[in-house]
LODODREN-623569 format. One record per atom (N, C-alpha, C, O, CB): x negated, z negated, y negated. Coordinates in steps of 0.02 Angstrom, whole numbers, plus 50000, padded with zeros to 5 digits. Atoms other than C-alpha are relative to their C-alpha. Glycine has a CB too. Layout:
residues N
XZY;...
END
This chain:
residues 371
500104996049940;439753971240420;500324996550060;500244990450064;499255001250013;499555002749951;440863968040573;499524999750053;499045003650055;500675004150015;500485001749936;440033960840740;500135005550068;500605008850090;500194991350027;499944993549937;439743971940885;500124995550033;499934989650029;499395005450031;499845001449937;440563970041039;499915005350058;500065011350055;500614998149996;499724995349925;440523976941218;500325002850027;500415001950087;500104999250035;499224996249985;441863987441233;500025004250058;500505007750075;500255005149939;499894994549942;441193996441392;500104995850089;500234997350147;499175005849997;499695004149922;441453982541520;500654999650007;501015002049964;499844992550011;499174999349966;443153980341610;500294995049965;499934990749942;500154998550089;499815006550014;444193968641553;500314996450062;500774998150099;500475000349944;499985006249927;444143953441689;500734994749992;500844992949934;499114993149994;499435003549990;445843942541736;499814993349953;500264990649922;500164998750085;500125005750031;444813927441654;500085004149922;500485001049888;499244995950024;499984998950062;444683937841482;500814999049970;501014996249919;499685006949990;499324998650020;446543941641483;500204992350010;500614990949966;500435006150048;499685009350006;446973920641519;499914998849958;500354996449922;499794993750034;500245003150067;445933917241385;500225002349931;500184998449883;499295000649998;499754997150037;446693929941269;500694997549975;500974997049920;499965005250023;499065000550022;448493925341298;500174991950021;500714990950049;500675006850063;499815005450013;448333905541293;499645000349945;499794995549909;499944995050045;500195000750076;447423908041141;500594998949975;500844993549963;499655005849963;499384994250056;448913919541051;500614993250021;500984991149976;500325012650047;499445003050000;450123907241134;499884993749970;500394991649942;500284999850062;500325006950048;449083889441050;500245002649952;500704999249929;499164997949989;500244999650082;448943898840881;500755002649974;500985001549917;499235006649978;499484996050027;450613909640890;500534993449980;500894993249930;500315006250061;499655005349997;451413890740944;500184995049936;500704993049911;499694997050045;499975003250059;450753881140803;500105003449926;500234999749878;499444996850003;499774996450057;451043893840663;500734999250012;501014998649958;499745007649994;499535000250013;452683892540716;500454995249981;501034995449960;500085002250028;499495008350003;453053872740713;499734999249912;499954994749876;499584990350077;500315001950075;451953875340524;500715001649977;501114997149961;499245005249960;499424996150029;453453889540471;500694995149979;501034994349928;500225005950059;499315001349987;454843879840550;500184993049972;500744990449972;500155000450075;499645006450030;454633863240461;499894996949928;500114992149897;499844994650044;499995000050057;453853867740314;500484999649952;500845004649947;499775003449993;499364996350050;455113865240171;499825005349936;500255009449920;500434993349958;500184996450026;454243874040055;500415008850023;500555012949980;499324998150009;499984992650002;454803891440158;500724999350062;501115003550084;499095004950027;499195001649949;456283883840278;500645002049958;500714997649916;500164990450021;499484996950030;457953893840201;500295004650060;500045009250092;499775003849932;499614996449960;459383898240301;500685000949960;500864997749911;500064996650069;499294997850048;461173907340250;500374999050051;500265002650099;500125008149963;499725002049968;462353899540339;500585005550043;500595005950105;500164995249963;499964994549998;463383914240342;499845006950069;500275009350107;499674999749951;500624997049980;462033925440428;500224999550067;500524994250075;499284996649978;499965001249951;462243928540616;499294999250038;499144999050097;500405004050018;500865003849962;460323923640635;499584999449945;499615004049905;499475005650065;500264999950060;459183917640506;499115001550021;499005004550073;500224992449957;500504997049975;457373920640522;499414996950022;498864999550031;499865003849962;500335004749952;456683905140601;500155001350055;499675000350093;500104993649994;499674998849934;457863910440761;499425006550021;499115007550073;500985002549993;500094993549950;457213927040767;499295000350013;499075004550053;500255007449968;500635001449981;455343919940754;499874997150087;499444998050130;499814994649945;500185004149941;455713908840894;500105005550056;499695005750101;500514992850010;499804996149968;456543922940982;499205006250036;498935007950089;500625002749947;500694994949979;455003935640944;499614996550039;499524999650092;499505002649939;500465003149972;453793922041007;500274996050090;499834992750118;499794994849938;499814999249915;454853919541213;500005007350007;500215009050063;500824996750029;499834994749992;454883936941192;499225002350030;499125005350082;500345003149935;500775000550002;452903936541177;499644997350063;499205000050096;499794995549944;500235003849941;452633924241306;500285002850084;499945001750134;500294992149984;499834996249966;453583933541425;499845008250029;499855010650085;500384998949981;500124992749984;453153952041397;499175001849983;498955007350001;500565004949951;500824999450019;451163950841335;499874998550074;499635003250105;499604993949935;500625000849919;450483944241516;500155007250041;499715011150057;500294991250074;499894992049981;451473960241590;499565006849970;499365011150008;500715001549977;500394995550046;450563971641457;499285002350011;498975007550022;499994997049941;500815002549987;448913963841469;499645004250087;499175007950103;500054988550010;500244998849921;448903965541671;499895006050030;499505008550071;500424997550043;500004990949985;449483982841671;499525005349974;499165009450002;500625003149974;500504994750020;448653991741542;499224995949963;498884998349918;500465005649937;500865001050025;446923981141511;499725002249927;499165004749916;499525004650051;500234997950085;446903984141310;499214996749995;499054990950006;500624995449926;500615001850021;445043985041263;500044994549970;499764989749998;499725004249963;499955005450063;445473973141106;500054994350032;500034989149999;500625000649947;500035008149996;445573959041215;499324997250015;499214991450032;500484997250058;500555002349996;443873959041225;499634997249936;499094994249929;499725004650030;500095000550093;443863957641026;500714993449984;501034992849932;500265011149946;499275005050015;445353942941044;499834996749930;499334993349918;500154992750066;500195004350068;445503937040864;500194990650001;499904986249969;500545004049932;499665003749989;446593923340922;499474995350025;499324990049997;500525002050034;500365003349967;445343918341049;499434996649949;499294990649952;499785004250055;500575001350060;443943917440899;500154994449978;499714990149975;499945004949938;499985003250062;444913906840791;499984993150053;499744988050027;500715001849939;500045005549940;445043894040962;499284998050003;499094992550023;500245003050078;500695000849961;443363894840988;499634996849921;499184992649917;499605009550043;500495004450071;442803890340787;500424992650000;500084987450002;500125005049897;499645005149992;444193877640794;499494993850059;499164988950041;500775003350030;500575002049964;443213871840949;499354996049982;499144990349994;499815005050019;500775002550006;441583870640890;499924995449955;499374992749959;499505005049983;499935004450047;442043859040739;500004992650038;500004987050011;500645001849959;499705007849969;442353844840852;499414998850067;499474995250116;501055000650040;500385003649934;440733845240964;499514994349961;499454993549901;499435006650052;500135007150047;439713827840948;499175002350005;498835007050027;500284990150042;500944997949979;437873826640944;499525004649963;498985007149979;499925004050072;500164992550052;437583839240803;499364997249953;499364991149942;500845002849933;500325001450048;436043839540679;500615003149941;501065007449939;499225003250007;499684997550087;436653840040492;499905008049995;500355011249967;499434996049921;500144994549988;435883856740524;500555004450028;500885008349994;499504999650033;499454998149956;437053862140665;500695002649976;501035007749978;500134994750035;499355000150006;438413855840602;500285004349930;500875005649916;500174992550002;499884996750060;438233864940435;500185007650027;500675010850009;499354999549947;499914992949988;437953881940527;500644999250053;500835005050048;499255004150033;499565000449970;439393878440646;500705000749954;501245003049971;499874994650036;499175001150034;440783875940517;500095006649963;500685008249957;500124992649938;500044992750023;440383893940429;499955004650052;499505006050091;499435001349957;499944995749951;441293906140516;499755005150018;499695008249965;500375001150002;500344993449994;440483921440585;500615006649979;501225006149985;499675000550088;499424995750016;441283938740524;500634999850037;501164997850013;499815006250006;499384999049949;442423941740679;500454995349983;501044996649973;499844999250077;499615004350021;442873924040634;500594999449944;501174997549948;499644996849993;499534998450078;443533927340448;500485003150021;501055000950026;499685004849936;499534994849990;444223943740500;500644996350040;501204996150015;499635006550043;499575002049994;445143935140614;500744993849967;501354993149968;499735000050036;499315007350030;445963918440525;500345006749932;500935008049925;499414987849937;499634996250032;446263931240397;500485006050012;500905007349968;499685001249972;499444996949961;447273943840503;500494996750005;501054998849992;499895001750058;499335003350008;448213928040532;500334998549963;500944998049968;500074996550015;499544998450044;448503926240382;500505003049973;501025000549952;499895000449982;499674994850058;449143941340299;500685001950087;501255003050068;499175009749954;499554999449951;450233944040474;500484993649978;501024995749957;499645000050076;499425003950002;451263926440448;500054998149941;500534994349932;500044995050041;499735001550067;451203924340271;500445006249965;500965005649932;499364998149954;499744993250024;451613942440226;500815002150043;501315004950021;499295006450021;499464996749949;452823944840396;500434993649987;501004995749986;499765001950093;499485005750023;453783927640353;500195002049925;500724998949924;499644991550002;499974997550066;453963934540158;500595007050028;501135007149998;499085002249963;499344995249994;455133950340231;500245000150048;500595004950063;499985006449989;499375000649972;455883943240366;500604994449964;501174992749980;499834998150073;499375007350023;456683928640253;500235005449939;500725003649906;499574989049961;499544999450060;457013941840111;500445002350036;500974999550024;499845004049937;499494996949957;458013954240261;500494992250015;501074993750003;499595004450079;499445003749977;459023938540311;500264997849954;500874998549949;499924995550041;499725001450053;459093930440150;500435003049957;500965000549939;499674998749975;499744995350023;459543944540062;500045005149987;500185006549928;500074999649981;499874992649996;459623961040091;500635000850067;501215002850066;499165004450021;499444997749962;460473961940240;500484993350044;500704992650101;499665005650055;499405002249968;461543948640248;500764998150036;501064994150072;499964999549991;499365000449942;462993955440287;499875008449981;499985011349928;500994994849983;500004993249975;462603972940354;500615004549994;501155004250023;499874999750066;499514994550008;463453988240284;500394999149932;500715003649904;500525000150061;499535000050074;464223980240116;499825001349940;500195001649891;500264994649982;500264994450066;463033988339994;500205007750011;500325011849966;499085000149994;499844992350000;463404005040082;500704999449959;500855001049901;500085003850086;499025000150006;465484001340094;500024999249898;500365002949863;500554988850060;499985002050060;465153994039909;499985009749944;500345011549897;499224993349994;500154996050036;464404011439853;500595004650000;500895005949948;499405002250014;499454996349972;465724022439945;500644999349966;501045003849955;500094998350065;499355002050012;467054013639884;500005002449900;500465005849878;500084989950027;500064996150056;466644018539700;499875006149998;500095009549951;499654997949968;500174994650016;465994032539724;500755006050031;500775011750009;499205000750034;499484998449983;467594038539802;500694999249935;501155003149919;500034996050063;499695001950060;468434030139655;500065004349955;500605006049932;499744995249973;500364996550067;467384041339519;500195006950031;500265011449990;499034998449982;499774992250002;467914057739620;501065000949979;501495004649955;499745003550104;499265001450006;469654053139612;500195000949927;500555005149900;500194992750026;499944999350071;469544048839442;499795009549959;499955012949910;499404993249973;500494993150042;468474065639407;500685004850011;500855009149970;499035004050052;499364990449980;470154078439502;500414996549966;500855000749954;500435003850102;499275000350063;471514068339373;499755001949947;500015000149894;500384992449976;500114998450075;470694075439244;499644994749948;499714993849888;500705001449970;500525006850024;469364059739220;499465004549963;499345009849992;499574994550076;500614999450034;467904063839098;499365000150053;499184994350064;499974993949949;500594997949949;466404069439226;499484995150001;499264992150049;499665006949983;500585002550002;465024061439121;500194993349998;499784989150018;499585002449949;500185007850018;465684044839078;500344996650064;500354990450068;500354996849918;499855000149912;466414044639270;499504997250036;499534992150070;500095007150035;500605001449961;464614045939332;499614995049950;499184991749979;499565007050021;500405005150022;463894034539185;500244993050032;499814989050051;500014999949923;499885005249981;464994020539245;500044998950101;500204994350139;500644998949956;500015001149916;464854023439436;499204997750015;499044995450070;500215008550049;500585002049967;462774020439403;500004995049971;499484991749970;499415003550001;500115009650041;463134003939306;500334997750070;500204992850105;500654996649898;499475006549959;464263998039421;499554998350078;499554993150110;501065004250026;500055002149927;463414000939586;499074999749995;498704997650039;500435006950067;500965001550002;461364001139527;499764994350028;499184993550047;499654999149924;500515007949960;461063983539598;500045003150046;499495004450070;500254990950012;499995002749942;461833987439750;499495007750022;499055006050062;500854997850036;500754994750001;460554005739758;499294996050019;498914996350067;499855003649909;500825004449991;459053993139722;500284995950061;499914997350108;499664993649917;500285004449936;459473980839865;500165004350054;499885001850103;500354992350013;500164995249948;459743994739986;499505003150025;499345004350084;500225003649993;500874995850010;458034003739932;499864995150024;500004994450084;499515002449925;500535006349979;457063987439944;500254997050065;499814994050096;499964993549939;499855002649951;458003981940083;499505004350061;499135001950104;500785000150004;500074995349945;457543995740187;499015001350010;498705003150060;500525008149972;500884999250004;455383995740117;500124994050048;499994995650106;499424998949912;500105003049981;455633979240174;499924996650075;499564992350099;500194999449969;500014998849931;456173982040347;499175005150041;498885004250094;500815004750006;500574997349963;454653994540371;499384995650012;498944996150055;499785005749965;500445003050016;453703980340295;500004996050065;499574996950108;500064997049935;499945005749927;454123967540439;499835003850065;499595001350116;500884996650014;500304996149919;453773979940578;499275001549987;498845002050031;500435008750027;501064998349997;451913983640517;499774992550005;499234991950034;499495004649902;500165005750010;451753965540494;499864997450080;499324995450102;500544996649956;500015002649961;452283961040652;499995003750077;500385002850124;500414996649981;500154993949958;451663974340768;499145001049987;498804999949936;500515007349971;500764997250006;449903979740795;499905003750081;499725000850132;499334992249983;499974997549942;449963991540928;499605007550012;499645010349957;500705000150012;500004994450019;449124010040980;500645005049989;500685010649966;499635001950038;499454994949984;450844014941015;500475001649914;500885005749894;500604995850073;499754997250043;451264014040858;499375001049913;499525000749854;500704995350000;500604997650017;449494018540781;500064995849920;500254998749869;499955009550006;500165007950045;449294002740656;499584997150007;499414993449961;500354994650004;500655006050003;447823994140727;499764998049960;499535002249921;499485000550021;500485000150061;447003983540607;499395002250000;499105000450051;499894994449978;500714996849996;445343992340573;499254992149964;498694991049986;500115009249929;500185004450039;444783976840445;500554998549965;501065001749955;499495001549966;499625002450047;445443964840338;499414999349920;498804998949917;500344992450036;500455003050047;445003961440150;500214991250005;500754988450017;500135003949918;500115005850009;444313943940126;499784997949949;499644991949947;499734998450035;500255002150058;443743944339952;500644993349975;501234994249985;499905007549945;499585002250045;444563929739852;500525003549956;501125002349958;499674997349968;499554998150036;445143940639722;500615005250028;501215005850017;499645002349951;499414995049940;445813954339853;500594995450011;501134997849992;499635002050094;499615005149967;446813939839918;500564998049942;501154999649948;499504993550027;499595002850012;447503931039785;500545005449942;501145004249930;499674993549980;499714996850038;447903945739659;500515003550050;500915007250019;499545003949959;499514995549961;448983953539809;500654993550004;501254994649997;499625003350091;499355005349969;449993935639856;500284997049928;500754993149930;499674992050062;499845001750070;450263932139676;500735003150000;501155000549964;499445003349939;499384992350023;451733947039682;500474995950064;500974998750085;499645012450024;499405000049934;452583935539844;499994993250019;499494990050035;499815005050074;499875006149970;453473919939891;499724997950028;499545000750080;500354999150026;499945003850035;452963906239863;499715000049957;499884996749908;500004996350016;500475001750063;451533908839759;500295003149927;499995001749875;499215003550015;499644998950054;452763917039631;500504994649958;500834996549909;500325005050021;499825006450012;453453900739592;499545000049947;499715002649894;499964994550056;500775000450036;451553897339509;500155007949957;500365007949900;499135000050073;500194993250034;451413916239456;500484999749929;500195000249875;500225007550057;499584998850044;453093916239343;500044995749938;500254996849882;500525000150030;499905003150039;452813900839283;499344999549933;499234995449888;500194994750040;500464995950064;451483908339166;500165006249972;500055007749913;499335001750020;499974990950016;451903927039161;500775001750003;500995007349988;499545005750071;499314995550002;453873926739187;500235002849933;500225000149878;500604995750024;499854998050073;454503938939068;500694999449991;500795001049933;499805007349980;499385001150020;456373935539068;500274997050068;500234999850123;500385006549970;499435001349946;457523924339176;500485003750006;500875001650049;500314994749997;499214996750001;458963935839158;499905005350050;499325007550054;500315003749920;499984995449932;459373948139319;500515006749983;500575011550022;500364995050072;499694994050015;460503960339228;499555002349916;499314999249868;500974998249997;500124995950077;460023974339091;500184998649939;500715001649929;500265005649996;499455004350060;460573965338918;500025006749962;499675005649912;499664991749943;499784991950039;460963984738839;500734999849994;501004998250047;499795008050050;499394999150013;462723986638768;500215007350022;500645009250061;500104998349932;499694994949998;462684003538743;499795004150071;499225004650095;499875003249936;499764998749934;463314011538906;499615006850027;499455007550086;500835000749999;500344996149963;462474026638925;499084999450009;498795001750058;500245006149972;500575002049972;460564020238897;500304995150057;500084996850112;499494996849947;499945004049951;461324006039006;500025004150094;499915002250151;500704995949973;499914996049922;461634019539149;499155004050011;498745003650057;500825008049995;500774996649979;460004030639116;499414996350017;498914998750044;499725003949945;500645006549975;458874013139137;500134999650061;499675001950093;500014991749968;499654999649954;459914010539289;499945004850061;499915002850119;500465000449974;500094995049978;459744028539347;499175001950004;499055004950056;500435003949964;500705003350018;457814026439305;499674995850043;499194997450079;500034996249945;500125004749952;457654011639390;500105000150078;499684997550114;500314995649979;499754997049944;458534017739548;499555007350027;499645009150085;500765001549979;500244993149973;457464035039564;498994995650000;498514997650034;500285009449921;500835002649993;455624023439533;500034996150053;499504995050082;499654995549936;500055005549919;456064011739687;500155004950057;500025003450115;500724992550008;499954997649925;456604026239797;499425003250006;499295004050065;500605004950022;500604995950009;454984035839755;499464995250054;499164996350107;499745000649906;500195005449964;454344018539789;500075001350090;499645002850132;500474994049971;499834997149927;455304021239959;499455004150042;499055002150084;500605004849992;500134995649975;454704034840004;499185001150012;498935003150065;500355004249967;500725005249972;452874029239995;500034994450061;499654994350110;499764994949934;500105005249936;453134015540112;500155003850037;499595004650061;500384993450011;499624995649960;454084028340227;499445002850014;499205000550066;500585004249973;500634994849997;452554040740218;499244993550054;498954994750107;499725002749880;500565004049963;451194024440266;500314997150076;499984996950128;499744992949947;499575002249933;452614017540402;499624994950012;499494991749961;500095005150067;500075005549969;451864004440509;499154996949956;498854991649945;500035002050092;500855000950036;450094006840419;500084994349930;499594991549907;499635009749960;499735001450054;451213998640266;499534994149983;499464994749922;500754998850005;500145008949992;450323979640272;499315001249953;498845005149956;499824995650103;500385001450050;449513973040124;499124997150047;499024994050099;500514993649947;500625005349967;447493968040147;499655002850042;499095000450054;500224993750038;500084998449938;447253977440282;499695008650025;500085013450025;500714998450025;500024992149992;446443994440327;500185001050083;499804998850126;499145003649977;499714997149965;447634002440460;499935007450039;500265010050084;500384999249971;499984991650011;446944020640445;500475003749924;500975001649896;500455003350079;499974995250043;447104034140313;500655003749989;500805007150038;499535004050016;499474993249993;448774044940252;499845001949953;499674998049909;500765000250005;500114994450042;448494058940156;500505004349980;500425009849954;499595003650025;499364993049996;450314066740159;500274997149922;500034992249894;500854999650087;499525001650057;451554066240002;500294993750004;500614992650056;500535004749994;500314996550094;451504059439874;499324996349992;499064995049937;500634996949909;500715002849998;449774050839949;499515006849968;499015005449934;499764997550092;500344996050013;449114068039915;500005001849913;499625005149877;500185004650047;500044996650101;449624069639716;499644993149956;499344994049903;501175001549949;500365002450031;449004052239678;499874993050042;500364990950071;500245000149935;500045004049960;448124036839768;500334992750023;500134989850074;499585000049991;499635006149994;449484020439742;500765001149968;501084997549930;499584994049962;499264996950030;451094029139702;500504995050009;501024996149978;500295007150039;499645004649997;451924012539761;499664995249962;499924989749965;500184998550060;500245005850051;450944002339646;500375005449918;500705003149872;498794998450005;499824999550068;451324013939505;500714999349997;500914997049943;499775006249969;499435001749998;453104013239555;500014995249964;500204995949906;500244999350052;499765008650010;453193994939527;499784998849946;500044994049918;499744993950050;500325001750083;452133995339356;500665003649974;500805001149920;499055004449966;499684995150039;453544008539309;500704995250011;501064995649962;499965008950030;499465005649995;454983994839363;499834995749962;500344992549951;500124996950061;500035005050025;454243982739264;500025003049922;500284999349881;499444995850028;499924997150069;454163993139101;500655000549987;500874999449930;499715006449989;499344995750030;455904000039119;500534993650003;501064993949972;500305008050058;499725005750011;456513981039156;499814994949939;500044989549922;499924997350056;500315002750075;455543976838998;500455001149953;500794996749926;499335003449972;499964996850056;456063989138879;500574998549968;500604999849908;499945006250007;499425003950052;458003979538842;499784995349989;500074992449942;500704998350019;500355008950061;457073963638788;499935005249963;500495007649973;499074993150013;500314998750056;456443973838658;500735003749944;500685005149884;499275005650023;499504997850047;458283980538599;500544994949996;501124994949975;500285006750020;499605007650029;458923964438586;499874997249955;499364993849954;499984994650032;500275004050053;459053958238418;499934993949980;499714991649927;500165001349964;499995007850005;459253941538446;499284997050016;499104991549994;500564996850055;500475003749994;457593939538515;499434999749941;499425003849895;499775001850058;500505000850075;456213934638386;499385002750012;499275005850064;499844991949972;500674993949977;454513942438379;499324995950019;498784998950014;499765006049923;500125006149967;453723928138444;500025001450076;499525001950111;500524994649978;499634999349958;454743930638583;499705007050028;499395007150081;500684999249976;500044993849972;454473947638613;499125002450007;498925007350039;500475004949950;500614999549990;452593946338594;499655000050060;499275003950089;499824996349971;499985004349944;452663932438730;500275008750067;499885013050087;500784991149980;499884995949984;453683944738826;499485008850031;499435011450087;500364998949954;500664994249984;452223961038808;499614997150030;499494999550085;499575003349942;500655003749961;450873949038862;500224998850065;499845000050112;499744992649969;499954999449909;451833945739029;500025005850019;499635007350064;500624997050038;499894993549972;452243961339059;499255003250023;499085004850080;500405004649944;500784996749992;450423968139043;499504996050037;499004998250065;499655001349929;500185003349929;449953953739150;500245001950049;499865001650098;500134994150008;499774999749907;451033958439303;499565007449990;499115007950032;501175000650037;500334992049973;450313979239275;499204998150002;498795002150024;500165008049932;500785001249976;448563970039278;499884998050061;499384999750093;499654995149964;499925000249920;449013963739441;499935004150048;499575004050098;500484998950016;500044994549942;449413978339520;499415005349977;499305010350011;500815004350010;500474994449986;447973987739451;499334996950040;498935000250073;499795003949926;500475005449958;446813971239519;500155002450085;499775004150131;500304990149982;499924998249922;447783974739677;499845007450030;499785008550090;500764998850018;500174993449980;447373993839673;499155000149987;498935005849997;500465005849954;500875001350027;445463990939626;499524996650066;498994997950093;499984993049920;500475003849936;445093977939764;500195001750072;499884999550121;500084991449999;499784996549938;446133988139901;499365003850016;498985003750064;500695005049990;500604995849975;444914001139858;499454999650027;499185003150071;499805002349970;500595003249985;443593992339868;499754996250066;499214994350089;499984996249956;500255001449923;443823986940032;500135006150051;499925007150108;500424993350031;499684990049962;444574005740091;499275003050004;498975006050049;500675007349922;500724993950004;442954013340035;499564999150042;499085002750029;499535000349936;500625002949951;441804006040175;500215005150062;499885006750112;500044990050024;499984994349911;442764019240303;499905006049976;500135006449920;500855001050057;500214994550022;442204035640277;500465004550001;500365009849971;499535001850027;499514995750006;443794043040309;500384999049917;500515003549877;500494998650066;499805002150064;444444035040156;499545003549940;499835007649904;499944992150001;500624996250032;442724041040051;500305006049993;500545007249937;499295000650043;499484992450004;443594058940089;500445000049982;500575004949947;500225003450045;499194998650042;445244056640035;499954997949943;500514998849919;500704996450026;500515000850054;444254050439872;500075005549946;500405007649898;499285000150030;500254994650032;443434062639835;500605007649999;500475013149975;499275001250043;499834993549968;444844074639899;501044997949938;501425002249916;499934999750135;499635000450051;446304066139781;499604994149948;499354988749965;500764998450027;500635004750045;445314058239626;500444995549952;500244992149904;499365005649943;499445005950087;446804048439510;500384994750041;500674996450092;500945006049937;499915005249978;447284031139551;501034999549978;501464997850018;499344994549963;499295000850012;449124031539460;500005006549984;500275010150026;500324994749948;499584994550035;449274047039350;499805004150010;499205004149994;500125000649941;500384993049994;448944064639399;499645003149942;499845004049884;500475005250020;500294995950060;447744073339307;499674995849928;499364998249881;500675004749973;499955004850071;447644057539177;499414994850036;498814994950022;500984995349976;500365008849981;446964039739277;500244998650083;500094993450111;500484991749936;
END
């Protein structure tokens, strides 16, 4: 149960100081953690900004345009400062004079408290996770997955008016250019991903409502994301290899073509939640397509990527059955993941009553009509 606050007094010039030297302590030192960690420090030389710059950038950007914000329009929420909270438990760890008593109930945070260090969490662990994949790699050099596609696909009409073969035209135009499809798709979830992350605004109707804090909520979601996939793979990876090992050319295109229509679907889920996108977190309710045909259509996406990136291990005869056993058992580990991650979402969704209604109002978790 979340702590009541006062939300009908004014907000006073001292609340707003205290608000925005919090955010600037906590925003400060999260950023000297980021920037010297090696664990998550990766830059592309390349790159005309990598995504330590554009942290430092967002955060003068912060310090500059938040006191303006604050002064003008008096946001209730700073009377709810999470920032300020986590100052104030930080604080209280370090007063002297304590009974054993005290000091026990002092170091256990109060809700507001959790909620908050955990907001901070899932904001700079989650919002550092897709701004380093956008710099790393997706859009490192802007426009050469499009030009890449264009340029074949211009190719394959060409070929098609000399009197080229139609089908095996378009089988080899989705081999050839299917990666660069997937890092376009994902590029682009990933961009929505970094703006819900790093935004919490009414203007763009995201507020966090709550966070989940369960353990398992937590770790079955960061399991699926740099760094802790390091750890994750090195139990459950089901193949080092990054291309389709299929010879024959037209399953090689329909996996391809397959694979390419379950990540834009994917898409198009994140697109539909927009800024609400952010793992952990209840944002508010969507109910529109394809939220309305079934309740994690981007989780089943991603169980349906991992099957269809399965299914050439299994037409490879070189591998042994040993091998391919190994192989099923990861696999059905990562779709236990994401149904862990669709189970304990719910489970923290269901406490708003708007959610309760969209429940009861679409009832299948992946499959229409089925589960």
């Amino acid at each position: 149960m979340e702590e009541n606050f006062n939300n009908e007094r004014e907000v006073t010039t001292k609340d707003i100081l205290k608000h925005y030297c919090s955010s600037i302590l906590i925003y400060g030192v999260l950023l000297s953690i980021l920037s010297l960690s090696p664990l998550f420090y990766e830059t592309i030389q390349e790159s005309w900004m990598d995504y330590i710059s554009f942290f430092i950038i967002y955060y003068l950007a912060y310090i500059i345009i938040a006191p303006v914000v604050f002064f003008i329009f008096k946001p209730k929420s700073i009377l709810e400062s999470r920032n300020l909270a986590i100052v104030e438990y930080i604080k209280r760890q370090f007063r002297k004079n304590e009974t054993t008593e005290e000091f026990l109930k002092n170091i256990e945070p109060t809700e507001h408290e959790k909620q908050a260090f955990m907001i901070l969490f899932i904001k700079s662990f989650f919002g550092f996770n897709c701004l380093s994949a956008i710099f790393n790699k997706y859009f490192v050099s802007p426009g050469y997955d499009i030009d890449f596609i264009k340029t074949f696909f211009v190719q394959y009409l060409q070929d098609s008016s000399n009197g080229g073969n139609l089908l095996t035209g378009f089988v080899q135009f989705i081999i050839d250019t299917g990666d660069m499809w997937l890092k376009f798709i994902v590029g682009l979830s990933m961009l929505v991903y970094a703006v819900s992350y790093l935004t919490e605004t009414e203007f763009f109707k995201n507020k966090i409502k709550s966070a989940d804090t369960t353990p398992l909520g937590v770790l079955s979601c960061i399991a699926c994301y740099y760094p802790i996939t390091i750890l994750t793979n090195k139990f459950i990876e089901v193949t080092p290899d990054s291309l389709l090992p299929v010879n024959n050319q037209i399953i090689l295109a329909i996996l391809n073509l397959l694979i390419i229509l379950v990540n834009f679907v994917s898409l198009i889920a994140v697109l539909r939640l927009g800024t609400k996108v952010g793992n952990l977190t209840n944002r508010g309710i969507v109910t529109g397509f394809p939220y309305n045909i079934i309740r994690h259509p981007d989780y089943t996406m991603q169980i349906c990527y991992i099957i269809l990136t399965t299914i050439p291990l299994f037409l490879m005869s070189q591998y042994s059955i040993i091998t391919k056993i190994i192989i099923t058992i990861a696999t059905l580990a990562w779709v236990y993941i994401y149904y862990l991650r669709a189970i304990t979402e719910e489970r923290h969704l269901i406490k708003d009553p708007e959610y309760q209604k969209y429940v009861e109002k679409v009832k299948y978790r992946f499959i229409p009509k089925l589960f």
